[in-house]
KOLMILO-887341 format. One record per residue (C-alpha): residue number from 1; residue in one letter; x, y, z. Coordinates in Angstrom, 2 decimals, always signed. Example, Ala and Ser with C-alpha at 12.3 -4.5 7.8 and 13.67 -1.06 7.14 Angstrom:
# KOLMILO-887341
tiba zanu c1 c2 c3
1 A +12.30 -4.50 +7.80;
2 S +13.67 -1.06 +7.14;
//
This chain:
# KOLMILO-887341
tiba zanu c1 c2 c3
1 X -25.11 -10.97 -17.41;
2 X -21.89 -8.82 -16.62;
3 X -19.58 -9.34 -13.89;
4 X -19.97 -7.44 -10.90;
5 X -17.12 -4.95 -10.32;
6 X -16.22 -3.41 -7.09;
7 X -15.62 +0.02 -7.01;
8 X -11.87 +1.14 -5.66;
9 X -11.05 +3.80 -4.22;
10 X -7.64 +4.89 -3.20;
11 X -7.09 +8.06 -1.08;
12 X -4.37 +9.67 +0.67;
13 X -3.85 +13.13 +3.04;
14 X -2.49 +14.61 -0.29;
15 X -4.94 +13.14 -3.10;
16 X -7.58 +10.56 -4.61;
17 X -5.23 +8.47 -6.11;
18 X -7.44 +5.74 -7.85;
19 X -11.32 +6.08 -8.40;
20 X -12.09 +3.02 -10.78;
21 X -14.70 +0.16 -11.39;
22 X -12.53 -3.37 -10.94;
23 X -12.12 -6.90 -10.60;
24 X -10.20 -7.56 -7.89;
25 X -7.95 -5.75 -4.95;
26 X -4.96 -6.79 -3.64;
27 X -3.63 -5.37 -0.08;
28 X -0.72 -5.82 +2.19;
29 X -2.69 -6.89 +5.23;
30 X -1.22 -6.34 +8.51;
31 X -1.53 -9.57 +9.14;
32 X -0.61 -10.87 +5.81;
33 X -2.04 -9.82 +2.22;
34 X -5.44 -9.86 +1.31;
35 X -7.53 -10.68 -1.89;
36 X -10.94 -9.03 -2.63;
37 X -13.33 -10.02 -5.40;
38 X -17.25 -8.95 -5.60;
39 X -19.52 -9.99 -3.09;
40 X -17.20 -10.15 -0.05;
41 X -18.07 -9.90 +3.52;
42 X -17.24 -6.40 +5.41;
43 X -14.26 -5.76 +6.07;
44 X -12.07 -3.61 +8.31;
45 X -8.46 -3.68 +8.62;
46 X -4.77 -2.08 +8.77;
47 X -2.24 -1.93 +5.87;
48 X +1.33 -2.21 +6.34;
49 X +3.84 -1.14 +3.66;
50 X +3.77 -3.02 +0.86;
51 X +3.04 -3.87 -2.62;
52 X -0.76 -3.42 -3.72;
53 X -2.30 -3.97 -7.27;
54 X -6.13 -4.16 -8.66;
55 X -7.49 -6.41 -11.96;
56 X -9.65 -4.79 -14.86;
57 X -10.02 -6.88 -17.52;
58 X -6.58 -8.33 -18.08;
59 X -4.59 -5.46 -16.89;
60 X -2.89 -5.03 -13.59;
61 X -1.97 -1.97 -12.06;
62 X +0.31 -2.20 -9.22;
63 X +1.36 +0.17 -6.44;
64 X +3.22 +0.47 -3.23;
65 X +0.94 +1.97 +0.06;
66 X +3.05 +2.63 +3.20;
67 X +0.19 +1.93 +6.18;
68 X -3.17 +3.10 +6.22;
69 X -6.56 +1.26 +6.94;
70 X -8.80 -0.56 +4.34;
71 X -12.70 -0.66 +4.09;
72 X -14.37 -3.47 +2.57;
73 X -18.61 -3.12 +1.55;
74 X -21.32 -3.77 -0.40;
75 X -18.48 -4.00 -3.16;
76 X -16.51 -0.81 -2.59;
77 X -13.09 -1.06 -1.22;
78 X -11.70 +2.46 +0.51;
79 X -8.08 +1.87 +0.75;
80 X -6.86 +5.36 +3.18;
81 X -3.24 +5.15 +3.10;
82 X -0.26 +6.83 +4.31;
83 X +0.80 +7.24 +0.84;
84 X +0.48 +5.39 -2.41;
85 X +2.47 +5.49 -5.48;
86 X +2.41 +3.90 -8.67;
87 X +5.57 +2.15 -9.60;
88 X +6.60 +4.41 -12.09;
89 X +6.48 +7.15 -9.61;
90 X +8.86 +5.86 -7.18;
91 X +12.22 +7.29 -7.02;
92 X +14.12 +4.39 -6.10;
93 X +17.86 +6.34 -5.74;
94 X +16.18 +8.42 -2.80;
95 X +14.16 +5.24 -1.75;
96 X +17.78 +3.88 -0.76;
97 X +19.00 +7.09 +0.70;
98 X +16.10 +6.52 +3.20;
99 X +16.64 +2.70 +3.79;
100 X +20.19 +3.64 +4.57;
101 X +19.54 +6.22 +6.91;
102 X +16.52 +4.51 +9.12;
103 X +19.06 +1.94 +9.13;
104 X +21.41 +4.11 +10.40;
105 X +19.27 +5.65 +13.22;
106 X +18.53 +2.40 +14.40;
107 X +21.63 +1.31 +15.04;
108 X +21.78 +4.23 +17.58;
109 X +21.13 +2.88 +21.11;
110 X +19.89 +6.65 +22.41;
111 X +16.45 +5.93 +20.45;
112 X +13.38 +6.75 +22.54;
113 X +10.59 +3.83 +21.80;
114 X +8.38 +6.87 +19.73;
115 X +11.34 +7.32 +17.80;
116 X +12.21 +3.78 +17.35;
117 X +8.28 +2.85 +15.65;
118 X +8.44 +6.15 +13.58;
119 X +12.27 +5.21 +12.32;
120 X +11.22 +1.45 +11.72;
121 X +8.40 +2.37 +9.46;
122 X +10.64 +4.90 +7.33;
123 X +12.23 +1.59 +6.66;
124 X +9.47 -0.64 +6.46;
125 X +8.40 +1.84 +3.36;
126 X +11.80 +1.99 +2.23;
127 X +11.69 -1.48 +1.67;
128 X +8.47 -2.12 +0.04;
129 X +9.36 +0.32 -2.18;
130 X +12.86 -1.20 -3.00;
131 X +11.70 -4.65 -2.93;
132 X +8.72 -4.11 -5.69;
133 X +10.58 -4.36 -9.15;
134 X +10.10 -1.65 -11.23;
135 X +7.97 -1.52 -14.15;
136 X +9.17 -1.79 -17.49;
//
């Protein structure tokens, strides 16, 4: 009898980024990452930015999401994020040019709160996309 697979999906405002059969999904959880194999219980939550990555077979594929929500059922997992990029996409030279400026509005004491959040997630994302090694 074969394994059951769970079928991923991973879409953002711009594109379907990932339509595959797999063996296991791996989230950054708002409240800490997540692990999701066949047969598990519905599921609803947020995504921060972060590192994410899904099993077939022996091969890993790893990404970095920046927010979004995740749906787990009957053994589909919806991952709707802000965006999503494989690690070979990201362009980590202009990944630090935004780190360094977030930081640098932050440091501004004229922020209003709106601009505050919207200016600590640029760097949240610059982060996670810094802090996932690149692939070789």
């Amino acid at each position: 009898m074969a394994e059951k697979k769970i079928q991923l999906s991973i879409v953002t405002p711009m594109k379907n980024v990932v339509a595959e059969e797999v063996d296991q999904v791996n989230v950054p959880g708002e409240d800490g990452d997540l692990g999701v194999l066949a047969d598990h219980a519905p599921l609803i939550t947020t995504l921060r930015s972060g590192p994410l990555s899904y099993e077939k077979g022996d091969e890993v594929v790893q990404m970095v999401v920046s927010g979004g929500y995740m749906e787990v059922t009957e053994n589909r997992v919806t991952v709707l994020a802000e965006t999503a990029e494989f690690l070979d996409e990201i362009d980590r030279t202009r990944a630090e040019a935004a780190k360094a400026e977030a930081e640098a509005k932050l440091a501004q004491a004229d922020l209003s709160e709106d601009e505050f959040q919207e200016t600590q997630l640029k760097l949240f994302r610059a982060i996670a996309r810094l802090e996932t090694p690149p692939k070789n």
